[in-house]
C-alpha positions as CSV (number, residue, x, y, z in Angstrom):
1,X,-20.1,-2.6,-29.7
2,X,-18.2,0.6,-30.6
3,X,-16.3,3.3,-28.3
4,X,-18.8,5.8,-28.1
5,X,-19.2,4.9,-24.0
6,X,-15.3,5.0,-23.6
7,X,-14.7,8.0,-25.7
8,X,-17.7,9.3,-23.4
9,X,-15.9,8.8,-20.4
10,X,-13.0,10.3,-21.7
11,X,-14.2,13.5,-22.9
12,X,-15.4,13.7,-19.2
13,X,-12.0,14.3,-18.1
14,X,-11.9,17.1,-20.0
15,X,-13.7,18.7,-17.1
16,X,-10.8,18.1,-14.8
17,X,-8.5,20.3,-13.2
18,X,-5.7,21.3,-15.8
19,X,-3.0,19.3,-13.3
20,X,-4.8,16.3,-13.2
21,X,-3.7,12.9,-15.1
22,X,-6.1,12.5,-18.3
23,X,-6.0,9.0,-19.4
24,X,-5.9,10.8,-23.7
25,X,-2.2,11.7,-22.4
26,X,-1.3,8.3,-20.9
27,X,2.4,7.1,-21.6
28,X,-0.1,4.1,-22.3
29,X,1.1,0.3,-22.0
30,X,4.1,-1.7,-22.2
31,X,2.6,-3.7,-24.5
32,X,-0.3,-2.5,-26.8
33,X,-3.6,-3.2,-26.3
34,X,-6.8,-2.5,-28.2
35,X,-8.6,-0.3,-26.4
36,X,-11.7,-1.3,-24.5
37,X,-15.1,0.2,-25.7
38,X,-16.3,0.0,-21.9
39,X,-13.3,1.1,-19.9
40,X,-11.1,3.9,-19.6
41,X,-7.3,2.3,-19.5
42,X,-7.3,3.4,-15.8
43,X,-10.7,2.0,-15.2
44,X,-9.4,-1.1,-16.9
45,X,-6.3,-1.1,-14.7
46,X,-8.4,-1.1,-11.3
47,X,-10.6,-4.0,-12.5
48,X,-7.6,-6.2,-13.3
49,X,-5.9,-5.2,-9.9
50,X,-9.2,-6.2,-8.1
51,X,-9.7,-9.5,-10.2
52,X,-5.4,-10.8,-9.5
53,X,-4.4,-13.0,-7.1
54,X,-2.1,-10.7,-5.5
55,X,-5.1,-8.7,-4.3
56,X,-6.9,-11.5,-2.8
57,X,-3.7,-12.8,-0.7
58,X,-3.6,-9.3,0.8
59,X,-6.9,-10.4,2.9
60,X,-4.4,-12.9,5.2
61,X,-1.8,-10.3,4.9
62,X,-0.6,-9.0,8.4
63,X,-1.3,-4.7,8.8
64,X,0.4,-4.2,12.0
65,X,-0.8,-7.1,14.9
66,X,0.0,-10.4,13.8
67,X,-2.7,-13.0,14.3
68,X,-5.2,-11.0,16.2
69,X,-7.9,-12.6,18.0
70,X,-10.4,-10.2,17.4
71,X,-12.6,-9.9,13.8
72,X,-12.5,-6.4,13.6
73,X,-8.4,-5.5,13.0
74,X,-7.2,-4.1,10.2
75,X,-5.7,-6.7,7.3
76,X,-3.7,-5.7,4.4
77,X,-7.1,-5.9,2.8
78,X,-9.2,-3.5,4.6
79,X,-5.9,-1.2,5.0
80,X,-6.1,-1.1,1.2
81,X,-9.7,-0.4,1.0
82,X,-9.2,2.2,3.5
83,X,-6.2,3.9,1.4
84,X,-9.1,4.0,-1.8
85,X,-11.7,5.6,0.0
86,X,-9.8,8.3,1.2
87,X,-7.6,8.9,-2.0
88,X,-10.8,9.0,-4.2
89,X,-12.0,11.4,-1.7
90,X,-9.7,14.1,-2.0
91,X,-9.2,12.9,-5.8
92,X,-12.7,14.0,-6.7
93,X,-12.8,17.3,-4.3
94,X,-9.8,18.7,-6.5
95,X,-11.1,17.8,-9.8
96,X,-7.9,15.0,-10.0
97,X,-8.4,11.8,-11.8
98,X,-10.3,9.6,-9.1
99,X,-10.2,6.7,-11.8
100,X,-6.1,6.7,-11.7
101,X,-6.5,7.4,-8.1
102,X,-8.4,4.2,-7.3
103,X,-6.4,1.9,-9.2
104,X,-2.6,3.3,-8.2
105,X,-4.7,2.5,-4.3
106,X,-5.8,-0.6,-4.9
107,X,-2.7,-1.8,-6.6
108,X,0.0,-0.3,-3.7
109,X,-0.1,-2.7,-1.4
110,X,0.1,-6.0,-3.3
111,X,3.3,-6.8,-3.0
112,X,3.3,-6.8,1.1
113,X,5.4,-9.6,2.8
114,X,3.6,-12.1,5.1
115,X,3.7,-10.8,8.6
116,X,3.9,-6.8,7.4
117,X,6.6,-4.6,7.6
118,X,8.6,-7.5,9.9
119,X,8.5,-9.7,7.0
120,X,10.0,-6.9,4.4
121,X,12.5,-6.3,6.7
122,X,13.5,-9.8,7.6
123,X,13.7,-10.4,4.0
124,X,15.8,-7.9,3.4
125,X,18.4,-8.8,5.8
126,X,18.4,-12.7,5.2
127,X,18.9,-12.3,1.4
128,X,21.6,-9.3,1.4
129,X,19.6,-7.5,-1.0
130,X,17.1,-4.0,-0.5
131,X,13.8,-5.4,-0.6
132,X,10.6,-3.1,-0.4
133,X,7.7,-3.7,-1.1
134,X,6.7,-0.9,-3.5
135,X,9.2,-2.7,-5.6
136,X,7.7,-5.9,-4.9
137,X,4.1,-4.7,-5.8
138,X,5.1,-2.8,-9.1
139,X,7.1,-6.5,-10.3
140,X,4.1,-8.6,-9.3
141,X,1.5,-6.4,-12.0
142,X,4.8,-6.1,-14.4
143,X,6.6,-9.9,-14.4
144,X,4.9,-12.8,-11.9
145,X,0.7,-12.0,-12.6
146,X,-0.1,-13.7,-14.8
147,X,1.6,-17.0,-15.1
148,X,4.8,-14.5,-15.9
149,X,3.2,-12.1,-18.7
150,X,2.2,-9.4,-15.6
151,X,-1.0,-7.0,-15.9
152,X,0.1,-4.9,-18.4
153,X,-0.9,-1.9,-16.3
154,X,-0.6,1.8,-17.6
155,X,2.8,4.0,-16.5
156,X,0.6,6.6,-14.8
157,X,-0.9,3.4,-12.2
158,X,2.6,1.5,-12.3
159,X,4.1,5.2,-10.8
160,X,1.8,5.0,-8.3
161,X,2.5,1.8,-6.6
162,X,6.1,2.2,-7.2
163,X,6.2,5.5,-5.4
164,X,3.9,5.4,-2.7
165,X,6.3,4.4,0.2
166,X,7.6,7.6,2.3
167,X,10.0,8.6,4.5
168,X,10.0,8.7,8.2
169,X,9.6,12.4,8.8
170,X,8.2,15.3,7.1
171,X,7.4,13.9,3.6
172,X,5.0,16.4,2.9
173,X,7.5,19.0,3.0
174,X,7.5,20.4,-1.1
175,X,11.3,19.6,-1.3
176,X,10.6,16.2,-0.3
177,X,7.9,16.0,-2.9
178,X,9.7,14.6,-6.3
179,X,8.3,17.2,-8.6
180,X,7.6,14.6,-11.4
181,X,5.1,12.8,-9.4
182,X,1.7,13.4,-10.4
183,X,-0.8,15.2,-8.3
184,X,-2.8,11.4,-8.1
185,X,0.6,10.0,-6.8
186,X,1.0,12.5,-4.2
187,X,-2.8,11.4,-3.3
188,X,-2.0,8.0,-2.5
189,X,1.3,8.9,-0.5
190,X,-0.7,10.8,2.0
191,X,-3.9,9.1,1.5
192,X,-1.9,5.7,2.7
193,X,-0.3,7.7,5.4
194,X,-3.9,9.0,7.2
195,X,-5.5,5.3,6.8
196,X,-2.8,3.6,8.5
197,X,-2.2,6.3,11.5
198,X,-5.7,5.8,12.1
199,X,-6.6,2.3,11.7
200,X,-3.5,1.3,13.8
201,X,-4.5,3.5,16.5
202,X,-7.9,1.8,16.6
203,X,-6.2,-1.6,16.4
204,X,-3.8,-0.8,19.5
205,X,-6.5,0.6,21.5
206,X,-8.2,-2.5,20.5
207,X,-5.3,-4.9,21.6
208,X,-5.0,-2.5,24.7
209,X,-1.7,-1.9,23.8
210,X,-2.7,2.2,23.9
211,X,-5.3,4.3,25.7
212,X,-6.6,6.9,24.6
213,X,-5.5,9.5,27.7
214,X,-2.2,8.2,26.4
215,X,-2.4,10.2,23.0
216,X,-0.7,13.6,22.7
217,X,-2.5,16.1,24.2
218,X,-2.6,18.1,20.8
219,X,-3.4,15.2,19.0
220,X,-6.9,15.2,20.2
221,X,-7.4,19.3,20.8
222,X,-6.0,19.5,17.2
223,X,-7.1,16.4,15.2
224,X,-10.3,15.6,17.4
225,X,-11.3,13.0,19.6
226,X,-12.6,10.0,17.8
227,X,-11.4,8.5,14.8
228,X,-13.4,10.0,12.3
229,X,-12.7,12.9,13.4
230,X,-9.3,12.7,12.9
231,X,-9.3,11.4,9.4
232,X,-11.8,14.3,8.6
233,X,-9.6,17.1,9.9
234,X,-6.8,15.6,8.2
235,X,-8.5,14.9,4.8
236,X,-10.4,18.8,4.8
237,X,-7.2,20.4,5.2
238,X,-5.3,18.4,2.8
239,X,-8.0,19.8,0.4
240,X,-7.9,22.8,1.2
241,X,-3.8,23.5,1.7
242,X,-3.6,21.6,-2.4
243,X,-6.0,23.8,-3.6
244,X,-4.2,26.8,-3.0
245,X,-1.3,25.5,-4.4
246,X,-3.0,24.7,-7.6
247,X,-4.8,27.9,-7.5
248,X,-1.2,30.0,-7.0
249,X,0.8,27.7,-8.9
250,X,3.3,28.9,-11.4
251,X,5.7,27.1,-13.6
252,X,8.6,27.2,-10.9
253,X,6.3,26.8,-8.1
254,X,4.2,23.7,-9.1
255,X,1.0,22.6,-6.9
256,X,2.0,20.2,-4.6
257,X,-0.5,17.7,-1.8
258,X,0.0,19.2,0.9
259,X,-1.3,20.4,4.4
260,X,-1.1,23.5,7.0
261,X,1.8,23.5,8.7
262,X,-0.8,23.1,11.8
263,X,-2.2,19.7,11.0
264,X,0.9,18.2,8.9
265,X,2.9,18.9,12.3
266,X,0.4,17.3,14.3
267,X,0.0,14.0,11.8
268,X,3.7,13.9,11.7
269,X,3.6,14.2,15.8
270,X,1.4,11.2,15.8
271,X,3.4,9.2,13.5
272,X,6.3,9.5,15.1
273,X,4.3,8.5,18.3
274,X,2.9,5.3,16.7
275,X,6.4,4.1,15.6
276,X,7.5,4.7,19.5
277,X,4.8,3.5,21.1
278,X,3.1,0.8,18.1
279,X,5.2,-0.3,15.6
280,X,8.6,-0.9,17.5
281,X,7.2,-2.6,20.5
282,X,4.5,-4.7,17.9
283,X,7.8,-5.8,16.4
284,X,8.9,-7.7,20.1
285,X,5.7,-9.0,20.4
286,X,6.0,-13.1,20.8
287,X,3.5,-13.4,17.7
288,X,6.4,-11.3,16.0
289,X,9.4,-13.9,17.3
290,X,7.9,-16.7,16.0
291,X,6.6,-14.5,12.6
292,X,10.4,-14.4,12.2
293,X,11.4,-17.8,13.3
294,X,8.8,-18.8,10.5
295,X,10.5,-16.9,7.8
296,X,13.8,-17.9,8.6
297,X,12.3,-21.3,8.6
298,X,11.3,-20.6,5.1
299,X,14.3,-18.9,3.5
300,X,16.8,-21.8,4.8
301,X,14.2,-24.3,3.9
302,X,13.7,-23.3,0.0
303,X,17.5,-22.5,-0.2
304,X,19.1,-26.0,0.4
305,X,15.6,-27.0,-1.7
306,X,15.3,-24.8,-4.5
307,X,13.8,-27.3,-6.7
308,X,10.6,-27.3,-3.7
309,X,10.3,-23.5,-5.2
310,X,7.1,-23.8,-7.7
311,X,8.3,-23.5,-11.3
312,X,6.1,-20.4,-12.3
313,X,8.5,-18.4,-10.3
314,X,11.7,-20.3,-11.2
315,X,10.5,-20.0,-14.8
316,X,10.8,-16.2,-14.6
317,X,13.4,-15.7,-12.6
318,X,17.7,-16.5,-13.5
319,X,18.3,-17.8,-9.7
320,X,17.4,-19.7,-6.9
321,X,17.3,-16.8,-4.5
322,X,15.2,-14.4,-6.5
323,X,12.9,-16.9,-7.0
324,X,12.6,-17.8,-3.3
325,X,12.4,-14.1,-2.4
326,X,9.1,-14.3,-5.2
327,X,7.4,-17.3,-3.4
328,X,7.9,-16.3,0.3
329,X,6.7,-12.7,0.0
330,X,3.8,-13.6,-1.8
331,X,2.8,-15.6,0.8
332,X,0.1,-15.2,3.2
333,X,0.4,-15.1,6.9
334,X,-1.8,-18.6,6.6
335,X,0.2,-20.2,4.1
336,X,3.6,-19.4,5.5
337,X,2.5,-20.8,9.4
338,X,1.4,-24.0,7.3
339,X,4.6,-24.9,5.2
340,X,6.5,-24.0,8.0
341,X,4.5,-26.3,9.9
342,X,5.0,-29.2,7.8
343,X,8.6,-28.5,7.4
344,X,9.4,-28.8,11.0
345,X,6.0,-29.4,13.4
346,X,5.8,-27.4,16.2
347,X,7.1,-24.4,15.1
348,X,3.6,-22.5,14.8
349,X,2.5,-23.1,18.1
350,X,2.2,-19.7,19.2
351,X,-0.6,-19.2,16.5
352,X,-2.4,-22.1,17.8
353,X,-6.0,-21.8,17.2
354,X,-5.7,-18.4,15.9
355,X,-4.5,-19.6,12.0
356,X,-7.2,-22.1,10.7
């Protein structure tokens, strides 16, 4: 078969915006590839995401509740689904590159810690060292896919997952913005932020953790009542707040993704409302105690026992710890209650007949 279909697809993107991330002016691959006569690289990127192991851990990967009852919470999964759908979105309403889009989306999460955020943070503090898990998802596609050789994944999708993660506080704000991100990038950043505000809010009125008369009062005048109206107020004017920067952009005033000061003070009011009233008090939970008793299970476990550490991650990896730090946070909420359970019985009790 030749290119003609690829060079097709290609010459398509010659019909996006003039800021948007054309895969003819990709920094291209670590390592060269011949190029597929199907598939654009980034095209080629998402499908490799999608078909890794990493991606289908993420489906018994904690979002914010750990061990729900209920079948309709949020998983890392359907958080990552959620993150696509709304990235490609705005991707294709401003002409950006919804192919680069969708893979950098599918790819960001990956690299998540059993048990969420607790988990990353845990981690962190047991092993002395910074760990995140942008950093984890970007050296899953780069060193551990694979058997070790990594996905071979294009800079412009590798960016992406590595720079996805944002501040607490006003990250939308343009000098926040690093001004070498691409405009698909800058998607994702916001596009994760607007999935998980509202997902988690569903989830905690779900676990009755939050009613709804609790919300700010602007929250619901502003955003709107129900849940798709919130993501639709948020996504329009995102839309529209970009496109006049990449209608008035000049070279020292580059477009940026971006929103009204209206709604990006109202989103940033109801973040800062889901960490007081969500996230924190999630971490107390007793599900979250045990999460952690589980880990630290786990760390102290594989440390006096490296050798119990599978050797494709102490094959790529020059100690002990780092290759510990690869096996637990791959982990899935399922497979760390189980190891932990046959390391010392009893310990998972808590998730009784919630983990099968």
């Amino acid at each position: 078969m030749n290119d003609s279909i690829r060079k097709r697809l290609e010459e398509k993107e010659e019909n996006l915006s003039v800021f948007a991330s054309k895969v003819i002016n990709s920094k291209g691959r670590e390592i060269f590839e011949e190029a597929c006569p199907l598939r654009t690289d980034f095209q080629r990127d998402r499908d490799r995401i999608v078909h890794s192991k990493s991606f289908r851990r993420i489906k018994h990967k904690t979002q914010v509740f750990i061990s729900p009852l209920g079948d309709h919470f949020v998983t890392r999964l359907t958080h990552t689904l959620e993150v696509s759908q709304i990235a490609r979105t705005i991707s294709r309403a401003l002409n950006l590159n919804e192919d680069l889009t969708e893979a950098m989306s599918l790819g960001h999460d990956i690299g998540h810690t059993p048990f969420g955020h607790l988990g990353e943070e845990l981690l962190s503090e047991l092993s002395g060292e910074n760990f995140r898990h942008n950093h984890q998802s970007l050296r899953l596609v780069e060193k551990i896919e694979k058997e070790g050789k990594g996905l071979n994944l294009t800079f412009e999708v590798r960016e992406g997952i590595a720079h996805h993660s944002k501040p607490r506080g006003d990250f939308l704000d343009r000098k926040n913005i690093d001004s070498n991100l691409s405009l698909e990038t800058q998607v994702l950043r916001v596009s994760d932020a607007i999935a998980y505000l509202n997902h988690d809010l569903l989830d905690a009125f779900r676990a009755e953790v939050l009613t709804q008369d609790q919300l700010p009062k602007s929250t619901i005048s502003i955003l709107g009542v129900r849940h798709s109206q919130r993501i639709n107020t948020m996504v329009s004017d995102i839309v529209e707040a970009s496109l006049h920067t990449m209608i008035n952009a000049r070279p020292e005033l580059p477009p940026i993704i971006t929103m009204s000061s209206e709604i990006k003070n109202e989103m940033n009011l109801l973040r800062e409302f889901m960490f007081e009233n969500v996230y924190l008090p999630a971490s107390q939970s007793e599900e979250s105690q045990a999460a952690k008793s589980i880990l630290i299970l786990l760390f102290n476990y594989y440390k006096k026992f490296p050798q119990k550490i599978p050797m494709e991650y102490r094959a790529i990896n020059e100690s002990d710890q780092a290759a510990m730090m690869d096996y637990i946070s791959g982990m899935t909420d399922n497979f760390a209650i189980r190891v932990a359970e046959n390391i010392s019985p009893g310990i998972s009790n808590v998730f009784k007949n919630r983990i099968p």
